[in-house]
N, C-alpha and C positions, 0 to 999 in steps of 0.2 A: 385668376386674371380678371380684369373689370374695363369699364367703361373710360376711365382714366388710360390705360395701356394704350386704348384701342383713337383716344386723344391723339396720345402722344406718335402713334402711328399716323395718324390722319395730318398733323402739322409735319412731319419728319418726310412723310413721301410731296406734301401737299411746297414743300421748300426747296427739293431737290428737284433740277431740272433735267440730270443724269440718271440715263438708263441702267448705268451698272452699280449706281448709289443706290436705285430704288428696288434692285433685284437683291440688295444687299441686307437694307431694310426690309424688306418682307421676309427674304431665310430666317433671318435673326428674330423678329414677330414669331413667325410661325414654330421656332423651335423652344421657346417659352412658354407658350401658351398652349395649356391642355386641348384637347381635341376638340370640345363643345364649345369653344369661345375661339377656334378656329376655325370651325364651319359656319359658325355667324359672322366670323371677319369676312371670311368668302364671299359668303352670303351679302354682305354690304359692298363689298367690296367690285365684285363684278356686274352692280347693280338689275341686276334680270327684274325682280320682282319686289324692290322694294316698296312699302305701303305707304301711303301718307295716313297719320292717324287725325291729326288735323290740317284744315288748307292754310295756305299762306295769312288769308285774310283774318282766318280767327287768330290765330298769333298775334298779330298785329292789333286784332279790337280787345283780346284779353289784356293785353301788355297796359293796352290805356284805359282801360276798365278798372287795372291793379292800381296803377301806379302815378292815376291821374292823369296821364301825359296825351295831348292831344292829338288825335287823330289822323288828321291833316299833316301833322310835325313827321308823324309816322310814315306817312307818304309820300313827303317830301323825300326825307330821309332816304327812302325806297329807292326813290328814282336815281338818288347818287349810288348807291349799295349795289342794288338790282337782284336783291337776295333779300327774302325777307325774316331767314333764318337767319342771318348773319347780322339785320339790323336790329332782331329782338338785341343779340348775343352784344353788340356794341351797347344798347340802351341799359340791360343788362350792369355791364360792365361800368357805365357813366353813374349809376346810381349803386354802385357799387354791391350788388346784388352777387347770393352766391359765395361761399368758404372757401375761406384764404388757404386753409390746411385741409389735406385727404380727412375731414370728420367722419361721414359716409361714403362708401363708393356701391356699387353695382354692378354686376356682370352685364356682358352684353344677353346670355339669355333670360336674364330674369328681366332686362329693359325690353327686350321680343316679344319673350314668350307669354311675359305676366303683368308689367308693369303699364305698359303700353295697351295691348287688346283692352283691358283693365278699362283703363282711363276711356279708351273707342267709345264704350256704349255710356258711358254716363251723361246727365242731363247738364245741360249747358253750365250752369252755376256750379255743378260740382266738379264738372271739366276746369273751369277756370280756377277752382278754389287747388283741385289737384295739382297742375301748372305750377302756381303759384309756391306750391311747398315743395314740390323738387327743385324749383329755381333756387329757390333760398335755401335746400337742403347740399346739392352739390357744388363737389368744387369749382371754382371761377374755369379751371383748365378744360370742364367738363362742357360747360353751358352750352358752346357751339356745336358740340356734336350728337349732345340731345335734341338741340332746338334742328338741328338738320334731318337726324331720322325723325323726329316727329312727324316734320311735314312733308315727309319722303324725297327730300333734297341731295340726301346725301352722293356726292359725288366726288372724286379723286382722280388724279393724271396719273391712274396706271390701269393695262390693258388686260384682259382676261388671260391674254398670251405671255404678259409677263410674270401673272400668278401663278401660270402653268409652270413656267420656268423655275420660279422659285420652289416651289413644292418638289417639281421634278429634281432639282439642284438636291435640296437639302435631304430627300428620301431617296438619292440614288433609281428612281426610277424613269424611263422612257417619258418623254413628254408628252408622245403621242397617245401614250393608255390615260395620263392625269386628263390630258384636254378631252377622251373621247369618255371619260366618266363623270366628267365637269359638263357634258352636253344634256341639254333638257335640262327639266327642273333640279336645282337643287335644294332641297330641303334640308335645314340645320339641324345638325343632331353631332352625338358623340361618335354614335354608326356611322354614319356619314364620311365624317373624316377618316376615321380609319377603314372605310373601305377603299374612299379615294386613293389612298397609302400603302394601300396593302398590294403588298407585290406578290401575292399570289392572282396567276391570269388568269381567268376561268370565260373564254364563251359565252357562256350564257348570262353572265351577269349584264352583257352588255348588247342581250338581244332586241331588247324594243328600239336602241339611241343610236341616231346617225354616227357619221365620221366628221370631224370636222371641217367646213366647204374649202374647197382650191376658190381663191377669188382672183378675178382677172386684173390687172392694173392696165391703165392708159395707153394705150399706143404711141410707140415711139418710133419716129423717124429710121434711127439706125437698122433696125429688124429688116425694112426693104433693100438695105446694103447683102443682105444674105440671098440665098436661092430660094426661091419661090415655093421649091419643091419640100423646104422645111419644115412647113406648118402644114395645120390641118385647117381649114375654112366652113365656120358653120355659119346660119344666120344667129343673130341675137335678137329672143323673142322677149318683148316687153310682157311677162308673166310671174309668178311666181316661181321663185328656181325652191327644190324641193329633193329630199334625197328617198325613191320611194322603200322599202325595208319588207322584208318576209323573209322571217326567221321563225323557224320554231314552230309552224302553223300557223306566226300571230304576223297581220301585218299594221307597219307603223309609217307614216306622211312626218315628216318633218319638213319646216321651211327654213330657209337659212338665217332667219332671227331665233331658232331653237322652239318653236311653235311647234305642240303635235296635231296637227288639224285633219284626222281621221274622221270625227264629228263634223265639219263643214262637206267632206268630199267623200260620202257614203261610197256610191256607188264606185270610185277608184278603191277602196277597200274589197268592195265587193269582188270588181274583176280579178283582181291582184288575186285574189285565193284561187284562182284558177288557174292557173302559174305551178307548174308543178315543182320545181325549184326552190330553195331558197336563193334570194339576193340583196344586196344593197345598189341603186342605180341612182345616180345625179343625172337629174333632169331639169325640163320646164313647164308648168302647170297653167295653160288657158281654159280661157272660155272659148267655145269656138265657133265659128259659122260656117256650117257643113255646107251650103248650097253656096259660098262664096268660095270654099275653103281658103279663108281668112281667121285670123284671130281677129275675136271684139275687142273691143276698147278696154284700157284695165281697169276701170270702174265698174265696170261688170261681173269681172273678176273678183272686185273688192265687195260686192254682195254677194258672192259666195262668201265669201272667207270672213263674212260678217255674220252668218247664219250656221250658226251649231247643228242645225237638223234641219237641213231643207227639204221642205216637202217633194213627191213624184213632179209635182207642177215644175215648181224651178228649177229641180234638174234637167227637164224636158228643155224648159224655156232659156236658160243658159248653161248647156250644155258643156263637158268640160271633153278636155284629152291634154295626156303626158306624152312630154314627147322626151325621150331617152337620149342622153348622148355620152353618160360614161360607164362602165360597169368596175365597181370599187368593191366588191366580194361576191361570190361564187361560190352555191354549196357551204357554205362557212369558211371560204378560203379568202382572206385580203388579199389584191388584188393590186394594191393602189401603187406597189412598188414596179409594178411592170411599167413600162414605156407607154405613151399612148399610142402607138401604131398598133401594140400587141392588144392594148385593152381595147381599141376599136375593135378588131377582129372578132376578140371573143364577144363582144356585148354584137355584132353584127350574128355573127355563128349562133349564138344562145337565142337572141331577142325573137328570129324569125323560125326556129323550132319549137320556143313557146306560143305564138301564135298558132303555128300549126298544131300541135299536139292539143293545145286548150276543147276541151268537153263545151266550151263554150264561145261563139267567135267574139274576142275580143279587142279585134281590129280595128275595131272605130274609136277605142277609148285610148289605145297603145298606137305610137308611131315612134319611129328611129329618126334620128336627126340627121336629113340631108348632108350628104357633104358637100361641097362649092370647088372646082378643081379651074382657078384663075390661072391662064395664061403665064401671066407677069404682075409686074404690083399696079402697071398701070389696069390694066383689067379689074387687078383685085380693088382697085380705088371706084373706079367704074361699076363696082356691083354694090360697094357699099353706098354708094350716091344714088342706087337702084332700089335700096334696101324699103322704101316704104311703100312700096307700091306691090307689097308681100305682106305688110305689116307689122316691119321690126323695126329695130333701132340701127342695124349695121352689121357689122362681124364680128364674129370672135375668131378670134385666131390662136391656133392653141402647137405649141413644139412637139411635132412628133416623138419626139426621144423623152419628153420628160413625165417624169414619175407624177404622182395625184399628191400632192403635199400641202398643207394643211395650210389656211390664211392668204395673205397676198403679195406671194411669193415671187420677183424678178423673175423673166425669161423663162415663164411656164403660159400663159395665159394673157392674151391680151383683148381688151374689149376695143374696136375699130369703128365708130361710131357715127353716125351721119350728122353733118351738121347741124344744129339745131336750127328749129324756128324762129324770127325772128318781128318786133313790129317796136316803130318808135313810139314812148307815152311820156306825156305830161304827170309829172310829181304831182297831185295834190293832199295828201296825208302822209304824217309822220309819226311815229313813235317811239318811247324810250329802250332803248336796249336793255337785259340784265345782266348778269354777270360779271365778263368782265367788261362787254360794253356800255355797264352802269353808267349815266351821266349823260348819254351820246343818245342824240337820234339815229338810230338805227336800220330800223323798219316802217318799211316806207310803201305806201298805196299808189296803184298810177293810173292813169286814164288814158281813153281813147275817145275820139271826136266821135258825136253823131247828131246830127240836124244840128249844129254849131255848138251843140254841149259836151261838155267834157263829162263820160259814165264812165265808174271804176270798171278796171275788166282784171286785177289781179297785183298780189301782193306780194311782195319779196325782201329778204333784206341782209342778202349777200351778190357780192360782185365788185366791190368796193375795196380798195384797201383805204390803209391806215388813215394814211394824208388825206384819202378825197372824203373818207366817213366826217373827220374834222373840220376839215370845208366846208360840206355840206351843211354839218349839223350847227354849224356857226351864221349861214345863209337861212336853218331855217326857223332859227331864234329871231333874226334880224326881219325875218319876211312870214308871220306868222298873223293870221286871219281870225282866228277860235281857236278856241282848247275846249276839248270833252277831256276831262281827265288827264290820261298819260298822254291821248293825240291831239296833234295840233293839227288843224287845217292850215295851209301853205299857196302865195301868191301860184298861179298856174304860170309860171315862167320858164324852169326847168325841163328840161328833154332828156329823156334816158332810152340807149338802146334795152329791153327786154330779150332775153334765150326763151324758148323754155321746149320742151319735147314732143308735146301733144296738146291738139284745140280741140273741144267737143261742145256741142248742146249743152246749155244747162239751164234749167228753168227755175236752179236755186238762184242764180246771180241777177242783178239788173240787167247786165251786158245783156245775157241771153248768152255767153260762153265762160266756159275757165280752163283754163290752160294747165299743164304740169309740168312738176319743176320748173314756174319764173325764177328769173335771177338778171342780176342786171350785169350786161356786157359791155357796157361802153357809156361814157356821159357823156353825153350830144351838144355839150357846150356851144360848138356850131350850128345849131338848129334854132329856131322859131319854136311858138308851141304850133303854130299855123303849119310848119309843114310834119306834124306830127302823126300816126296811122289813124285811119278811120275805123270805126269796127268793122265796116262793111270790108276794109280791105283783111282783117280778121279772117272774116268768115268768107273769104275766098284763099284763105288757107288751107281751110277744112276742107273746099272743092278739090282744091289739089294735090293734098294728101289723097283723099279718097280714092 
């Protein structure tokens, strides 16, 4: 199989807007193609860990280095495309570069494993002289999906969940064993494949790797038409969700992006072997403030998880605790088909005879997740509009009856969420979208008044649809001040509402704050920039949260 196959894969799914065309197309992929050129399709395909071997930018200054073409054209070009593997791949194609007939082809492991590392280390001149003889050495059908994993672009409209589907479809096996072997790293190999395939089940093969996360969707209106007494009601803590693991002696931290972060959070390793038990438990991972008991802000958070090996000091100083709220196997026994009424129990009955029995108290690092027992839904609306003054985001509301099931699943799990925050800013930057909003000013910089100036306090560039992106971006061609590059500065005239979930200190920014997850809610077409937020009213945000 080769690099061409894996072409014609990447155009065939990359065409089809249909979910049972493109399950159809990967069975049919997959049952062609030997096992090693199938575990690298995987491998690209569910993008976890693809490399970039060179950046976007050198592509672009090799291309005009080769072939004369000017640099700026290059850029231009860019901003229409918004892909800079796709614009080599056109410029490419316009100079007709690249064999009209299969002359040469390549597997995708010898482009992985050899051709590519290869090319990494060499000295710029012979990078480009390299470059330059694959271009003209492959075929025309080939060039865009070199020039993509090159510069570790490669991406595709289909879902890890679909791949699991297909493999499970065409090898007769559960989906849930493909998806729970497909977790963590995957690494290509011929082994590989055929273990993921192999319908022999064995335990242990799969004792370091989580289960696949239950993810909550939106809360919906209808749900409060039911009895109150249906759900279960927990807080929803702004932390890392994480499934903690001991098995076998060994115990393993997974985060729900498939991260094993054992090295970041020692000392949860540490306690966890005290635990006489094997388990699997889906939880939530802070930082915490014991003399407030409050969780810190997630930025704190995010310097743990930024640090491989934190010293005794930082652990001290941001201090972490799990707090439990599902129990998904026991002893080696799955779990996950029971109901969640029965799996509380058990994770309720177990959690607190492990702490007792522990040779070690481990109380401060382990906590079970409160339950919330709301009246009625008005109550239950009334605790979630309480929810920050605890330091979460809301509730999760989860169906007593329903099983732990894999992805984001209808009528298992719902996230109930507190309004966001909210403050009026003036537009003054814009930038070019890529992809597919190649062409469009996209992303956009905003401000907030202070001593009568307008200081950036955050950036965003969703909340928009189609019509108003075009609008806009038509308003800020028309009304545009400078250009640095891709940004244009833009008259202060525009007023947009800003969301976003959390204000903190920051002595990275001018403001003196930055917010998480901006996004824009509403265009304020009705406003002035005069009556737009101050920071000062900002930072009476943060007093009120607090």
């Amino acid at each position: 199989m080769s690099l061409k196959n894996f072409s014609e894969l990447f155009i065939n799914l990359d065409s089809s807007s249909s979910t049972n065309k493109k399950l159809e197309i990967l069975k049919n992929y997959f049952s062609i193609n030997n096992n090693l050129e199938n575990s690298w399709s995987i491998y690209l395909l569910t993008g976890k860990k693809n490399k970039r071997f060179i950046s976007g930018r050198s592509i672009k200054s090799f291309f005009s280095d080769i072939y004369e073409f000017p640099l700026w054209l290059i850029d231009t070009c860019y901003l229409r495309v918004g892909d800079s593997a796709e614009v080599i791949t056109l410029l490419l194609n316009s100079k007709n570069i690249g064999k009209t007939e299969v002359m040469k082809d390549i597997s995708l492991d010898e482009l992985l494993n050899k051709v590519l590392p290869e090319l990494a280390v060499l000295k710029e001149e012979e990078k480009k002289l390299r470059i330059k003889e694959i271009w003209e050495e492959l075929p025309k059908e080939n060039l865009l999906i070199f020039n993509k994993i090159l510069t570790g672009t490669f991406r595709v409209g289909v879902s890890i969940g679909l791949i699991t589907k297909s493999i499970s479809q065409l090898v007769n096996l559960d989906e849930s064993i493909i998806s729970h072997r497909l977790m963590g790293d995957f690494e290509p190999s011929a082994q590989a494949y055929k273990f993921l395939v192999n319908k022999k089940i064995d335990l242990e093969e799969l004792s370091y790797k989580p289960y696949p996360f239950l993810l909550a969707t939106t809360f919906e209106k209808k749900i409060s038409e039911e009895s109150i007494n249906n759900f279960q009601y927990e807080w929803k803590w702004d932390g890392i969700r994480i499934q903690l693991i001991k098995r076998l002696g060994k115990v393993s931290i997974w985060t729900r992006g498939e991260d094993l972060v054992n090295r970041s959070f020692p000392e949860l390793v540490e306690n966890t072997l005290f635990i006489k038990d094997d388990f699997v438990i889906d939880g939530e991972l802070l930082v915490w403030n014991f003399k407030d008991e409050l969780p810190m802000n997630f930025s704190f958070l995010q310097k743990r998880i930024n640090r491989k090996a934190p010293s005794k000091l930082i652990q001290n100083n941001l201090p972490i605790i799990f707090i439990a709220y599902d129990l998904l196997e026991l002893k080696g026994e799955d779990k996950r088909q029971l109901n969640l009424r029965n799996r509380r129990i058990n994770l309720e009955k177990n959690f607190h005879k492990w702490i007792s029995e522990s040779e070690k108290d481990i109380s401060k690092i382990f906590k079970i997740s409160n339950l919330l027992f709301p009246k009625n839904w008005e109550d239950a609306e009334n605790l979630k509009n309480k929810s920050r003054e605890n330091g979460t985001e809301g509730l999760v509301i989860k169906n007593k009856n329903s099983i732990y099931a894999s992805g984001r699943k209808k009528g298992i799990w719902w996230k109930y969420k507190v309004d966001p925050m909210q403050l009026d800013a003036v537009l003054i930057y814009a930038k070019g979208g890529s992809g597919k909003r190649a062409g469009l000013y996209t992303d956009y910089s905003f401000a907030l008044w202070k001593d009568g100036q307008l200081i950036k306090f955050a950036s965003a560039y969703s909340g928009l649809n189609n019509a108003e992106i075009k609008e806009l971006d038509k308003w800020i061609r028309k009304n545009t001040i400078e250009k640095f590059g891709p940004v244009r500065s833009v008259k202060p005239e525009m007023v947009f509402e800003i969301s976003f979930e959390n204000i903190q200190v920051s002595n990275r920014h001018k403001a003196g704050i930055s917010v998480r997850f901006p996004r824009i809610s509403k265009w304020r077409k009705d406003k002035h920039i005069k009556d737009a937020d101050t920071l000062e009213n900002a930072k009476k945000l943060m007093i009120s949260k607090s």
